[in-house]
C-alpha positions in Angstrom: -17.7 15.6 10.2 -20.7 13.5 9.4 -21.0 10.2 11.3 -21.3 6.5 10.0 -23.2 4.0 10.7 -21.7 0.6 9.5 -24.1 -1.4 7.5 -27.7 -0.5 8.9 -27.2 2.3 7.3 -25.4 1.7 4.0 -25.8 3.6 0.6 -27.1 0.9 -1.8 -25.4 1.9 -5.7 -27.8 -0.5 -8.3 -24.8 -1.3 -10.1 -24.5 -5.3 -10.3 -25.2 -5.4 -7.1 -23.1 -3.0 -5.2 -22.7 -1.1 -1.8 -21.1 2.0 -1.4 -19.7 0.9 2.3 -17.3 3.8 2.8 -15.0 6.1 0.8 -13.1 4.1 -1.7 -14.5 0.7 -0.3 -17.3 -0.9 -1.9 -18.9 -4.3 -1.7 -20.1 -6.4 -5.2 -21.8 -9.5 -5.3 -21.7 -11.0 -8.5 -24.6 -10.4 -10.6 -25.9 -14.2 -10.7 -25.2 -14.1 -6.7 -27.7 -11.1 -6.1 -30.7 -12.6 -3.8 -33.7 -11.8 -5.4 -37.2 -13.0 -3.1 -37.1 -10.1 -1.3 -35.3 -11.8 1.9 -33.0 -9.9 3.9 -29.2 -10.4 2.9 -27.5 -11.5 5.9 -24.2 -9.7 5.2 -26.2 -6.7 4.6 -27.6 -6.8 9.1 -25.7 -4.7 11.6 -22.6 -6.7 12.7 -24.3 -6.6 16.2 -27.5 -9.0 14.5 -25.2 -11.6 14.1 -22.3 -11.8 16.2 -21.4 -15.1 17.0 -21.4 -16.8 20.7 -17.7 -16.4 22.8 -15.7 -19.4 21.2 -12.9 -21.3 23.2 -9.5 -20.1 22.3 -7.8 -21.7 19.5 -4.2 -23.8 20.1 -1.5 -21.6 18.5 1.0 -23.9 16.6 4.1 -21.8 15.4 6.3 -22.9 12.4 9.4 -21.4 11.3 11.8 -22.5 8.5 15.4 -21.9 8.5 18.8 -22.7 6.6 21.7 -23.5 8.3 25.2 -23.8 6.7 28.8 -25.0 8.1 30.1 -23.6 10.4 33.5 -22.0 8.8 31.5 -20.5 5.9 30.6 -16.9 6.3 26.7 -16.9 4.5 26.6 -13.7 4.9 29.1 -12.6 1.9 28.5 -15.7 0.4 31.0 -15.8 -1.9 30.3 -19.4 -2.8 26.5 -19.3 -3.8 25.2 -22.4 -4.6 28.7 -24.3 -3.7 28.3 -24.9 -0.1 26.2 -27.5 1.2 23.4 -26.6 3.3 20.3 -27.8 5.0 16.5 -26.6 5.3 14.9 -27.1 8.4 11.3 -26.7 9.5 10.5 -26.3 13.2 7.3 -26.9 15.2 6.3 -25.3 17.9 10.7 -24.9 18.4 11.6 -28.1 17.5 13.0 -29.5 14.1 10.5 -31.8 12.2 12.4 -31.4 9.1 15.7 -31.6 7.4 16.6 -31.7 3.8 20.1 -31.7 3.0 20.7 -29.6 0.1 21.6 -31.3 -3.6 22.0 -30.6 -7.0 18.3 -31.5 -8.2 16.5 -30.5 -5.1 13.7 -28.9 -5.3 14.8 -26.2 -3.0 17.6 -23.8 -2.6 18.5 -21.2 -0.2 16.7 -18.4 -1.2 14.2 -17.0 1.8 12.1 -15.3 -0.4 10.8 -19.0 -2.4 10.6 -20.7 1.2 6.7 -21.0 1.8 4.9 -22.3 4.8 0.9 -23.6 4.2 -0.7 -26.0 5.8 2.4 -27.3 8.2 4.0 -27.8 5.0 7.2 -26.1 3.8 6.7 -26.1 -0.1 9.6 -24.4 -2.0 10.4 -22.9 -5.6 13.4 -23.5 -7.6 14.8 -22.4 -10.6 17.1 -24.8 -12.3 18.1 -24.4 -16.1 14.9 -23.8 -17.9 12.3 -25.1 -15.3 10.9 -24.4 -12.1 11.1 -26.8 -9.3 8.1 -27.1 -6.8 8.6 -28.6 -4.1 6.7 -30.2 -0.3 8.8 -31.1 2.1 11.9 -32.2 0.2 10.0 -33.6 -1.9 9.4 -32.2 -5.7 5.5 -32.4 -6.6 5.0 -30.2 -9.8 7.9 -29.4 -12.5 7.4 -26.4 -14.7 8.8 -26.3 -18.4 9.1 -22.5 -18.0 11.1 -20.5 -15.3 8.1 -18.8 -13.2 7.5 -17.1 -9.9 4.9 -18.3 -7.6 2.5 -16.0 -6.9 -0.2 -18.6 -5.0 -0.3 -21.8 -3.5 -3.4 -24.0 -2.1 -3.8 -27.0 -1.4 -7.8 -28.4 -1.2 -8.4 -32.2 -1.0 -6.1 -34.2 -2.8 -5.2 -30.8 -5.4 -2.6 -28.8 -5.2 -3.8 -25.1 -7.2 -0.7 -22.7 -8.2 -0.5 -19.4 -9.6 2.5 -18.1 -11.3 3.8 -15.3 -13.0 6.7 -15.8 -16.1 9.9 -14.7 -14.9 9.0 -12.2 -18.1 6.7 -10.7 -16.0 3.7 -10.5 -17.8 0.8 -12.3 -17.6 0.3 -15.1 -15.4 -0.7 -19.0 -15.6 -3.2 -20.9 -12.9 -3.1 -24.7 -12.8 -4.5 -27.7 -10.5 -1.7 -30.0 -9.9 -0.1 -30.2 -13.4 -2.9 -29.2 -15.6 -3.4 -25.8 -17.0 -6.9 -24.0 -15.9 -6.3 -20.6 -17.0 -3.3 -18.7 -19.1 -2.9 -14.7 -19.3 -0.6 -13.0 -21.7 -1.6 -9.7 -20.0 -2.7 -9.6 -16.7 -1.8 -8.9 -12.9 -2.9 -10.7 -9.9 -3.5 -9.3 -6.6 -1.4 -10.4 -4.1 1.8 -12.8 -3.6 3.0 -15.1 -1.2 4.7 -13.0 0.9 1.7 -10.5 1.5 0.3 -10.7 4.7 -3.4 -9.8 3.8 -3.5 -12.9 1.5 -2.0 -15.4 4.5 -0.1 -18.5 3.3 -1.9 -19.5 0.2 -0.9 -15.9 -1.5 -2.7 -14.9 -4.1 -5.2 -17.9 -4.0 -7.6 -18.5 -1.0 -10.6 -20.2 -0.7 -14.2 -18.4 -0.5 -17.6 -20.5 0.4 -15.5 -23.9 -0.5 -13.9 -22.0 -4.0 -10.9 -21.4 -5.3 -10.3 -17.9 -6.1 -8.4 -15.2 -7.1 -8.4 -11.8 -8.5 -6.4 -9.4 -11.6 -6.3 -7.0 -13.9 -5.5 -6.0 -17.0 -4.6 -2.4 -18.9 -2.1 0.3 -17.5 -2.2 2.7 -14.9 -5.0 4.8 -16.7 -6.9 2.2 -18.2 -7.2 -1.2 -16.6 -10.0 -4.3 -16.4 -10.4 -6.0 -13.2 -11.8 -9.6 -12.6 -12.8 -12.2 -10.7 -11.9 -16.0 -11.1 -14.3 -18.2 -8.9 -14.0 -21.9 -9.6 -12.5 -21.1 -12.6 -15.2 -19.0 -14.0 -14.3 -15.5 -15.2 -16.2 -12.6 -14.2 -15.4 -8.9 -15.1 -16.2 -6.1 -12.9 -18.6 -3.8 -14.4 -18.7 -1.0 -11.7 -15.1 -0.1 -11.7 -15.0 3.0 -13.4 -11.1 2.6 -15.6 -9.8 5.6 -14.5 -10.3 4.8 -10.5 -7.1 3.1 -9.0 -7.8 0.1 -7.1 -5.5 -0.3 -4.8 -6.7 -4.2 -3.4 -9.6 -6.7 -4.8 -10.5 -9.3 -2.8 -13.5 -12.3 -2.8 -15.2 -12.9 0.2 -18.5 -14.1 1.4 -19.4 -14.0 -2.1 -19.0 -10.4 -2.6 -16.0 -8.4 -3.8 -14.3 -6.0 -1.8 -12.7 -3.2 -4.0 -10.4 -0.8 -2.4 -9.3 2.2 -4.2 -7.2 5.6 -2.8 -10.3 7.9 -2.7 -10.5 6.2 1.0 -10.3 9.2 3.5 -10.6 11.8 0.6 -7.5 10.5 -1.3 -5.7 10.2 1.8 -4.4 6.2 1.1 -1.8 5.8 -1.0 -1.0 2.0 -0.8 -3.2 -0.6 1.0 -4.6 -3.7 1.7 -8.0 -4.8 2.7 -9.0 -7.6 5.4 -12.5 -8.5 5.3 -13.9 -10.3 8.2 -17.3 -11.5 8.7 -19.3 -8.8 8.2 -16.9 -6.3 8.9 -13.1 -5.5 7.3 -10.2 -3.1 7.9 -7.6 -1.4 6.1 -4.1 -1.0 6.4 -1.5 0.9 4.4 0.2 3.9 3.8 -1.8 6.9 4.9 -1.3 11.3 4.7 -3.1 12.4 7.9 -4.6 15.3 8.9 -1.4 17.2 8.9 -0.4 16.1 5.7 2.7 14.2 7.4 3.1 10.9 6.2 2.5 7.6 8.1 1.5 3.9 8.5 -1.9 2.8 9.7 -5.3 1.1 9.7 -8.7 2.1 9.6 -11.6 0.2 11.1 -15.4 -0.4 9.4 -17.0 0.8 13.1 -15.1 4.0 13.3 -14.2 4.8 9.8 -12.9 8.4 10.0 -10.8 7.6 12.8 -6.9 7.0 11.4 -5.3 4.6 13.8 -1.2 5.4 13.3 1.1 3.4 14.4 4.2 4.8 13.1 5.7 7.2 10.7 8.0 5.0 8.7 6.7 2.7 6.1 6.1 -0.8 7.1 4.7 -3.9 6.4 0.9 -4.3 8.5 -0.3 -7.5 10.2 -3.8 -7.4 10.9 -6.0 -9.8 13.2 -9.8 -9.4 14.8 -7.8 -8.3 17.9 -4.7 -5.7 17.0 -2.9 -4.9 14.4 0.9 -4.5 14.3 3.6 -2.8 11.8 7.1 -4.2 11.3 10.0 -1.7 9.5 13.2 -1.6 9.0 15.6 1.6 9.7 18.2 2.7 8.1 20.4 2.1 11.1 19.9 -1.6 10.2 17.5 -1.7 13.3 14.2 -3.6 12.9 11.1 -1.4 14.9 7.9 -3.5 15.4 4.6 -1.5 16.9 1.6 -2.9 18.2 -1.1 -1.7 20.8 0.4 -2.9 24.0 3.9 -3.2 22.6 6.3 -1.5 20.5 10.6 -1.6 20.4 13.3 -2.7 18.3 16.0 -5.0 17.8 19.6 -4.6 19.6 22.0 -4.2 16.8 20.7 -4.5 13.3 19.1 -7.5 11.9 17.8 -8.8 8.4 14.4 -9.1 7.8 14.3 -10.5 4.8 10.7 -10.3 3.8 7.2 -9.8 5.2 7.1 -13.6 5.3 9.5 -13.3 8.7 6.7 -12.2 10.4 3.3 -13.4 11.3 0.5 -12.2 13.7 -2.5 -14.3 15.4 -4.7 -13.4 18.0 -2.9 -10.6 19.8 0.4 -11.8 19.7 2.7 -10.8 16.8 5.3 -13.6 15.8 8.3 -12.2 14.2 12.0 -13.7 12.4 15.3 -11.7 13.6 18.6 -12.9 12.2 21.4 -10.2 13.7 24.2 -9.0 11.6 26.8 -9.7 14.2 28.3 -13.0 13.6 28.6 -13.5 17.3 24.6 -13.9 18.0 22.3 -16.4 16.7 18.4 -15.8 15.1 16.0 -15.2 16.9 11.9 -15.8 17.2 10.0 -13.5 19.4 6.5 -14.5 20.4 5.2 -11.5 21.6 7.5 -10.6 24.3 9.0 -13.8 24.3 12.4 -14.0 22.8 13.9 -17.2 21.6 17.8 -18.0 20.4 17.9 -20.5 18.0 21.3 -22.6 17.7 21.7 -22.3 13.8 24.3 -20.7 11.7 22.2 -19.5 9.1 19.1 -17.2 9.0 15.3 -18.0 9.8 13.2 -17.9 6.3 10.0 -17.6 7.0 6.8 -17.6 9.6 3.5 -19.3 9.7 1.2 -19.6 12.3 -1.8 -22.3 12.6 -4.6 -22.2 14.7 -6.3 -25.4 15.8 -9.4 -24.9 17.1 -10.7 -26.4 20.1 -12.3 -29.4 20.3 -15.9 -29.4 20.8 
């Protein structure tokens, strides 16, 4: 098996400016981006040119929201959906900082899956007649005449930028604050708010100071992707419409295309994490015995499959581990890491990929047991913490503050 060298040796395709980096990942930098004086392209040196000094460690600050009902109701058959009072809470670092009684034009409901934490803010999504609801701590910000889906949130200055998807499911609308930048009758975005590769903001995420994100258009044999980069459209001319791009991503200027020829066809769903100069993938892989299983790959030792268990699972990647979080069909929930792997005693719910979180090398995940008689729970790597709540944990963020110079 032929070795690789990570980017001091990399294949250069003259194709709008893009590098072949390894199977089924390549790197574009937008046509009008391509440096052109002959000068050296500094995400183009050998990772080892330009690593950074040791930095101080960053302060960890961990946020969780939660709903808690009355005590006498059982929320778990919920017979009387949306006819019980309730309250939304956001903690800090364990303690409550928020608490929004529930009410009939709220801008919130109890639904885990449209609780989002970005920024230390808990901004929620709610359906209610004809219009969507957004709301910021309580507090509703931007009303939608349509019923839609957030796909992104992000907030830079004094904007708020949204992406959403019709609850028709096609095509998708982008908007800063309450003005419309950009409306798709066809069209897909990449990524959502509760995909861990994308962090908080989902689908949107800032690159070099710009709001971005990426779609495409077409079906599963014929599709256009592109690039929106402070609002300006770009179509990406070296993706051949028969390959299948499994993740697009903007960073550092360049695109990062993923598609399943990665390990000779061997990926069958993943996600890409650039980083710096380097980037990983996770996903669902067939290894070399054709078995099944979830795992990442790393830019320094691509051919090297790193498994971390056989069962699919959602992937958390950092700069220092990565970490896979299932659930069984016991009801069990199975988390894996390097240092640390186990399970939950009794099954729990785990309601979405937004119950977990990971920074540094510490992986922060949301367990709410099926047996009446316990409480949720947060573990912090192998810390385990009981929360007094009747009700279920909704979601995870973590922020890191760095230190002070």
């Amino acid at each position: 098996m032929r070795t690789r060298l990570f980017f001091s040796l990399l294949l250069p395709v003259l194709l709008s400016g893009c590098i072949l980096l390894d199977d089924g990942i390549t790197g574009t930098r937008p046509r009008s981006d391509n440096l052109r004086d002959g000068r050296t392209d500094p995400d183009r040196r050998h990772p080892a040119d330009s690593l950074p000094a040791p930095a101080a460690a960053a302060d960890t600050i961990l946020y969780y929201s939660a709903v808690r009902f009355p005590a006498d109701y059982d929320w778990q058959r919920d017979t009387a959906y949306g006819a019980v009072p309730f309250e939304l809470l956001l903690y800090r670092d364990g303690s409550p900082v928020l608490t929004l009684p529930s009410g009939p034009d709220a801008p919130f409901g109890p639904d885990p899956d449209r609780h989002h934490i970005h920024a230390g803010h808990l901004y929620t999504e709610r359906m209610l007649g004809g219009q969507t609801l957004i709301g910021r701590d309580g507090e509703e910000v931007l009303r939608l005449e349509e019923r839609e889906f957030l796909l992104g949130l992000l907030e830079s200055g004094p904007d708020l930028y949204t992406l959403t998807r019709p609850v028709s499911g096609k095509g998708f609308r982008y908007r800063r604050n309450d003005q419309l930048l950009i409306e798709r009758a066809e069209g897909t975005p990449y990524g959502t708010l509760s995909d861990p590769s994308y962090g908080s903001s989902g689908a949107l995420y800032l690159d070099d100071g710009k709001v971005c994100f990426c779609y495409w258009e077409g079906n599963a044999y014929n599709r256009s992707h592109y690039l929106i980069r402070d609002g300006e459209s770009t179509r990406m001319s070296n993706i051949l419409p028969s390959q299948t791009v499994l993740d697009l991503k903007l960073h550092g200027g360049r695109a990062f295309t993923l598609t399943n020829a990665v390990l000779k066809n061997r990926l069958s769903e993943g996600r890409i994490w650039p980083e710096g100069n380097s980037y990983a993938v996770t996903g669902r892989f067939t290894d070399e015995s054709g078995d099944p299983c979830s795992g990442f790959l790393e830019a320094a030792s691509w051919s090297v499959l790193h498994r971390l268990c056989d069962e699919e699972a959602v992937l958390y990647h950092t700069p220092q581990a990565v970490f896979a979080v299932s659930a069984a069909k016991d009801g069990a929930v199975r988390w894996y890491g390097p240092d640390l792997s186990g399970q939950s005693d009794g099954p729990c719910y785990f309601f979405s990929p937004a119950c977990a979180t990971a920074a540094g090398s510490r992986l922060y995940l949301a367990l709410t047991p099926k047996d009446t008689k316990r409480r949720p729970l947060i573990r912090a790597g192998e810390r385990e913490q009981e929360l007094d709540l009747w009700g279920y944990v909704s979601c995870v963020a973590v922020e890191l503050i760095p230190p002070a110079n």
